[in-house]
Each structure stands twice: as C-alpha cells, then as structure tokens.
C-alpha positions as CSV (number, residue, x, y, z in Angstrom):
1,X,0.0,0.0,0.0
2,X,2.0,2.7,-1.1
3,X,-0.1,5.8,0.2
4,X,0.6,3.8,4.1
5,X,4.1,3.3,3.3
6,X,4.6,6.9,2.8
7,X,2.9,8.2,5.9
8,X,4.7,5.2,7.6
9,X,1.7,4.1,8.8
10,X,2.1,0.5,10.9
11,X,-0.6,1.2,14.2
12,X,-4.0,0.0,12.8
13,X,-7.0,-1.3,14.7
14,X,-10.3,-1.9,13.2
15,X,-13.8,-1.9,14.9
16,X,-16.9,-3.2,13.2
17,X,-20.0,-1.5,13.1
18,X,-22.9,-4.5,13.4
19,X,-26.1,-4.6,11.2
20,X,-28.1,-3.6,15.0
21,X,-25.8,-0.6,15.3
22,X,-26.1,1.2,11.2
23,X,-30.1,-0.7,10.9
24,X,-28.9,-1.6,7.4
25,X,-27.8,1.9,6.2
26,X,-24.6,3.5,4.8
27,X,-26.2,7.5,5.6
28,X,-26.2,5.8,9.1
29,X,-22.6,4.0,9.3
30,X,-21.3,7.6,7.9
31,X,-23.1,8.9,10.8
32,X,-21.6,7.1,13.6
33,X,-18.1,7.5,11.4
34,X,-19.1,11.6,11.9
35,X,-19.7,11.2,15.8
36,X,-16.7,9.0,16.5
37,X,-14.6,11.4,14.8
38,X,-16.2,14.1,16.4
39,X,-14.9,12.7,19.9
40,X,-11.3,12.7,18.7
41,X,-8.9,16.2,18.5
42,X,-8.5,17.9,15.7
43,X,-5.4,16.4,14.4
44,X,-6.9,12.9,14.5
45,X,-10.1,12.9,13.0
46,X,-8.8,12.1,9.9
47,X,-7.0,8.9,11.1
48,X,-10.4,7.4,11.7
49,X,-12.0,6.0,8.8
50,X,-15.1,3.6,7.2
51,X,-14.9,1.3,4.7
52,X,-18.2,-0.3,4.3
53,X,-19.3,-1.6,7.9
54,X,-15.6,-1.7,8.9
55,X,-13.8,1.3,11.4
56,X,-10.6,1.3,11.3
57,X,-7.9,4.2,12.9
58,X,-4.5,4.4,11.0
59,X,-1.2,6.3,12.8
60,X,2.5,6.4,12.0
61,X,4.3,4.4,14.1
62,X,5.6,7.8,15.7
63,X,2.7,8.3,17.2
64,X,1.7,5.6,19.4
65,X,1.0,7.3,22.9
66,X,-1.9,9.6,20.4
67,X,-3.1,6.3,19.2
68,X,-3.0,4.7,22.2
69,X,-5.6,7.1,23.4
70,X,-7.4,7.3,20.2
71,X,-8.2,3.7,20.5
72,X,-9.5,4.0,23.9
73,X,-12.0,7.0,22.9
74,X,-13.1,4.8,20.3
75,X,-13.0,1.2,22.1
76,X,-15.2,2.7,24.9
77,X,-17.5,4.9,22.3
78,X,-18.0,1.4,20.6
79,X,-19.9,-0.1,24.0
80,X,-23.0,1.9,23.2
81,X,-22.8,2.6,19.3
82,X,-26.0,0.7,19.1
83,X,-28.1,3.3,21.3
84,X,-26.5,6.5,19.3
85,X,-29.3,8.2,18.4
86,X,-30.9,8.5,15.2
87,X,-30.6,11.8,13.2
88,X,-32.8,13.1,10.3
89,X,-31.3,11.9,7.5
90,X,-30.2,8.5,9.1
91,X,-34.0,7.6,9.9
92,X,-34.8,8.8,6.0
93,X,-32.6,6.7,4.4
94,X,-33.4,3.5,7.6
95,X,-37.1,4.3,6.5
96,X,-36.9,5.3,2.5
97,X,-39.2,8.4,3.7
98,X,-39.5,11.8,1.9
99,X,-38.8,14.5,4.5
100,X,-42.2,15.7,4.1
101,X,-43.2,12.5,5.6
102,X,-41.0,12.7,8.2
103,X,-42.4,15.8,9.4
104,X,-45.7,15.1,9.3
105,X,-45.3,11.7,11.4
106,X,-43.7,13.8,13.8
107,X,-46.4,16.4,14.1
108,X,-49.0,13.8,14.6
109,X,-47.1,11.8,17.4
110,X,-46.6,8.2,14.6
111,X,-42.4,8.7,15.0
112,X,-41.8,9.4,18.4
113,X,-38.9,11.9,19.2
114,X,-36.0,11.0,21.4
115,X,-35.3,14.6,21.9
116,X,-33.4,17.8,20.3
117,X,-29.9,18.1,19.3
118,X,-28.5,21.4,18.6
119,X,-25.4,21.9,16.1
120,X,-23.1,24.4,14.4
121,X,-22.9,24.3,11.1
122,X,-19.4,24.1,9.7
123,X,-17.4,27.5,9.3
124,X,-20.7,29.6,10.7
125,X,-21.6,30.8,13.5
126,X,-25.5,30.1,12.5
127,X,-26.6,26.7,14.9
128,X,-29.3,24.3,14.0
129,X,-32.1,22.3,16.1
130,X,-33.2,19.2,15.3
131,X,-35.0,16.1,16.7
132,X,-33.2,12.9,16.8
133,X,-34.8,9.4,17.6
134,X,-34.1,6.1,19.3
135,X,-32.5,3.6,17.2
136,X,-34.8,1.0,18.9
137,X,-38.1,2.3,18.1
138,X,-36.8,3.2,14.3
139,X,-35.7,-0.6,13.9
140,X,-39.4,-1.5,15.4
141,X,-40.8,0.6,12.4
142,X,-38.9,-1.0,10.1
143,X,-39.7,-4.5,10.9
144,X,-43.3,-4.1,11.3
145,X,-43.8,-2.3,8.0
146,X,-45.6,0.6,9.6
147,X,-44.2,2.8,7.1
148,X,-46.3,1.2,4.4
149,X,-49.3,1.4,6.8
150,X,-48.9,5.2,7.7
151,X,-49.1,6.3,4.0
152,X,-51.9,4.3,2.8
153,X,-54.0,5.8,6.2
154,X,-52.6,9.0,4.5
155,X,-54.2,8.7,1.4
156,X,-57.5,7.9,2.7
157,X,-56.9,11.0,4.9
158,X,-56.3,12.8,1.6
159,X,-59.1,11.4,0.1
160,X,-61.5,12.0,2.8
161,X,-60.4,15.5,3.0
162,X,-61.2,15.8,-0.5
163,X,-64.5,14.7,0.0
164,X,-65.3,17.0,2.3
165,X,-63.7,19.6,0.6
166,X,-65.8,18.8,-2.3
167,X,-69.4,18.7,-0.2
168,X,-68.7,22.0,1.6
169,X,-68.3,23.6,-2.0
170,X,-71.2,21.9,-3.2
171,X,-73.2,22.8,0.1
172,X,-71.7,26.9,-0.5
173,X,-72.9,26.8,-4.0
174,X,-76.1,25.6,-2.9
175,X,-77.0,28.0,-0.2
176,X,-75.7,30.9,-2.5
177,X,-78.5,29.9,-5.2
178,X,-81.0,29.6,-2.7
179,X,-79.8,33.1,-0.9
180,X,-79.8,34.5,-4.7
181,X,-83.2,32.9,-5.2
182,X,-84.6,34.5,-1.9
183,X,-83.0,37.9,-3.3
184,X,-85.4,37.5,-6.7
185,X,-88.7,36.5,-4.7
186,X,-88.4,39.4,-2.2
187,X,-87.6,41.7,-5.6
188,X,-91.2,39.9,-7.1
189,X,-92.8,40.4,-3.8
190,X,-91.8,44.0,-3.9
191,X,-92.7,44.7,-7.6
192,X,-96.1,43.0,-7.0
193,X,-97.2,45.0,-3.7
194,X,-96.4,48.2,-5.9
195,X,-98.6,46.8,-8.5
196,X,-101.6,46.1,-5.9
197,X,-101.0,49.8,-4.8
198,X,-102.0,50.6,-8.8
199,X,-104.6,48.3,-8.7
200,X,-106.0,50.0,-5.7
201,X,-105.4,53.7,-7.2
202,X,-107.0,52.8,-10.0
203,X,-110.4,51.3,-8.3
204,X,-110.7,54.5,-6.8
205,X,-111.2,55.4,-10.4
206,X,-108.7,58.0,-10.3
207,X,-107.0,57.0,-13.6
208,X,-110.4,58.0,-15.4
C-alpha cells in the first residue's frame, strides 16, 4: 500500500459496526463515522475512517502514545454505538421516507422523538435544532412495516379531505343559489305589492 508506506503508517485497529448498530444503512454508518470522529482532536479525526461496515484508525508508528488514546476514545464509544441516536437523515434513508413524511409523522405523534440536538454548522456561527430518535423504536418501524401502513391511512386521509372539501363547496354553492333565489322572490314580492297599490289607485277610479 503505497499511500501507508509513505505516511509510515504500521498502528492499525479496526472496529466493526454491526447490522443492530447502522439498521442496514450507509447514511447511518457515515453517521456514527461523523460522531466518533467528532470525539477525537483535531489532528486525529482524519486517522479514523469507514470502509463499508468496517472502522478502522490508522497512525504512524511515531505516534503511538496519540493512538493509544485514540483507540481507547473509540473502544469505549463502541460499548454503546447501538443506542446512538438516530438523526434526520439517518431515519430517511433507515425508513426510504420523503422528509415531508417525516415531518408530518412527527407532528402527529406516529415517530416518536427521542429529543433535540443542537449543532453548528461548519465555518458559521448560524446553529441548527433538530429532533433525533431512538434507534430502537426506528428498527421497530422497520420490521413491522408501519411505514407502508402510515401512507396508505394518509391517502385515505387525503381522500376524505377531498370529500369534504368537495361537499362543503357543493353545500356553498347551494345556499348561494338559494340566498340568490330569496334575493329574486323578495324583488317579485316588492314589484307585486307596488302593483296592488295601482290596482288600488285605480279602483278608486282615479285613472279616469
């Protein structure tokens, strides 16, 4: 491997990230790559790396009391990979969901939140919120199919609100015809009690 032999790289130990811990999904894997890197200095993020479910953290022989202690951020991050929580576009890609979707199961209480999580966005100051949820209750949804369930019960939602959308317009249409017809009988009503006042005048004979 050339590119190790000129970095002199020789300390290597290698993790692996279980099916239970990524749910099946690469968005995810990259995730817990991001967090586990995250826990490491500056210098050493980079030494950590993914390839496919495999971790593995890469130093120059030179630099085994910083790998040392690398390894032992990692090795003790690694005891509760599986209960990392789930972020927004881990549980899209876990789920295939639009993020439409994902809000609106959110707002109606079908994905449960595990909470916020609050960020910076790289080279701003600007910080994000966002809910995050447990990997449990994600994997749950996954292996029941409820995803499948929640969308067709949205669709008849859809449809139902198009029904009713549909007979209110109907029903406004309706009671502006018979308001409109009203309008015409009082106008007939009106015309006619000004033609019984002629009548009247003109019994009186005054139109002789």
């Amino acid at each position: 491997m050339p590119k190790q032999e000129k970095n002199d790289i020789e300390l290597l130990r290698s993790w692996t990230l279980t099916p239970t811990a990524t749910l099946g999904s690469s968005v995810r894997a990259k995730g817990i790559l991001l967090e586990l890197r995250a826990r490491l200095p500056a210098a050493l993020k980079k030494s950590l790396d993914l390839e496919g479910s495999e971790l593995t953290l890469a130093m120059p022989t030179s630099a085994k009391s910083e790998f040392r202690a690398a390894s032992a951020v990692i090795a003790e991050a690694m005891k509760d990979i599986e209960r990392l929580p789930v972020i927004p576009r881990e549980i899209q890609d876990i789920l295939t969901i639009k993020t439409s979707e994902r809000h609106r199961w959110l707002a109606d209480g079908r994905l449960p939140s595990a909470g916020t999580r609050t960020v910076r966005l790289n080279g701003r100051a600007r910080r994000i919120t966002f809910h995050v949820f447990d990997p449990r209750i994600v994997e749950d949804i996954l292996d029941r199919g409820a995803v499948d369930e929640w969308r067709e019960d949205d669709l008849a939602a859809a449809a139902e609100k198009r029904r009713q959308a549909a007979y209110k317009a109907k029903l406004t249409r309706s009671l502006k015809k018979t308001g409109k017809a009203k309008k015409e009988r009082k106008e007939l009503d009106e015309e006619a009690a000004k033609l019984r006042g002629w009548k009247d005048f003109d019994l009186d004979g005054l139109l002789r």
